[in-house]
N, C-alpha and C positions, 0 to 999 in steps of 0.2 A: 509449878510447871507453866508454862507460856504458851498461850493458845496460837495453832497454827496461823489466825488470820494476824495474831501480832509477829511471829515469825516471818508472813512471806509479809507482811508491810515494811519490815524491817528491811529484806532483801531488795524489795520495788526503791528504798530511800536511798540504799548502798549503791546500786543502778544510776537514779536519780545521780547521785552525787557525782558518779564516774564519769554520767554523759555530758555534766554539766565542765569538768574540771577538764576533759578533752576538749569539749569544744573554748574551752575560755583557751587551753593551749594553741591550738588553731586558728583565733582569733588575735592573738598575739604575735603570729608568725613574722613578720616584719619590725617585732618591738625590738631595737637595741637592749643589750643587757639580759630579755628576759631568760629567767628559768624556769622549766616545766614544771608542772606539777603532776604528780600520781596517786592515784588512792590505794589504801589501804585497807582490805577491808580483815576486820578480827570476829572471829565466833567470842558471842557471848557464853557465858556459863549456865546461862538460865533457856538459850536458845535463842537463835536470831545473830543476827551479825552487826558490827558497828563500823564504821567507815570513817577513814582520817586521811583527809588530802598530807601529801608531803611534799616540796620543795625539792626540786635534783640540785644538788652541786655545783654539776656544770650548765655553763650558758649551752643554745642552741634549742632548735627545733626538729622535734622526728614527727614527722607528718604520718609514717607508716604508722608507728606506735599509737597513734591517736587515732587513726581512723579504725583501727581495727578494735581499738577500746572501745570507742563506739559502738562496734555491732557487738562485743560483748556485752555492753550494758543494755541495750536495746532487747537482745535475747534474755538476758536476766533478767529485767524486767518483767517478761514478757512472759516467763518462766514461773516469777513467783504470783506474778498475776492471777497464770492457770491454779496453781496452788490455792489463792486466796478465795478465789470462785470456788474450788472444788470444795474447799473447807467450809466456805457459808452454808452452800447446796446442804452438804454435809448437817452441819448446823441446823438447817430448815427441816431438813427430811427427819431429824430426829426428834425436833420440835409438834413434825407432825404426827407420829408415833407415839407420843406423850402426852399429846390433848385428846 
């Protein structure tokens, strides 16, 4: 079984990844040719999620779609963060119970 603080680290990378692949879309916005990218994120079987950028098909830019991925990963983030803290806490207080 997979310890919560490796779960929500998993969630903060899958985050990490999304903010990173919106803003590279974003950053692109003026590039001829390019094609967005989006993540994907898949649950592991053991726990935790794994994330894989994918390439669209078509050319263009959606600004909407990007910025609002944004504050989704920002909130995920920010989500498994609280998780990761509550899990150490957790961690700690049990550590102190047992000494």
């Amino acid at each position: 079984m997979t310890s919560v603080s490796a779960i929500a680290t998993s969630g903060m990378r899958a985050a990490d990844s999304a903010l990173r692949t919106s803003a590279h879309n974003l950053s692109n916005l003026e590039t001829a040719g390019f094609r967005r990218e989006r993540v994907v994120n898949t649950a592991r079987a053991e726990g935790g999620v794994e994330a894989s950028a994918m390439r669209s098909q078509a050319e263009g830019a959606s600004i909407e779609e990007d910025l609002v991925a944004q504050l989704q990963a920002k909130n995920a983030f920010l989500a498994n963060l609280a998780v990761f803290r509550a899990g150490s806490r957790a961690t700690g207080s049990l550590l102190d119970v047992l000494a």
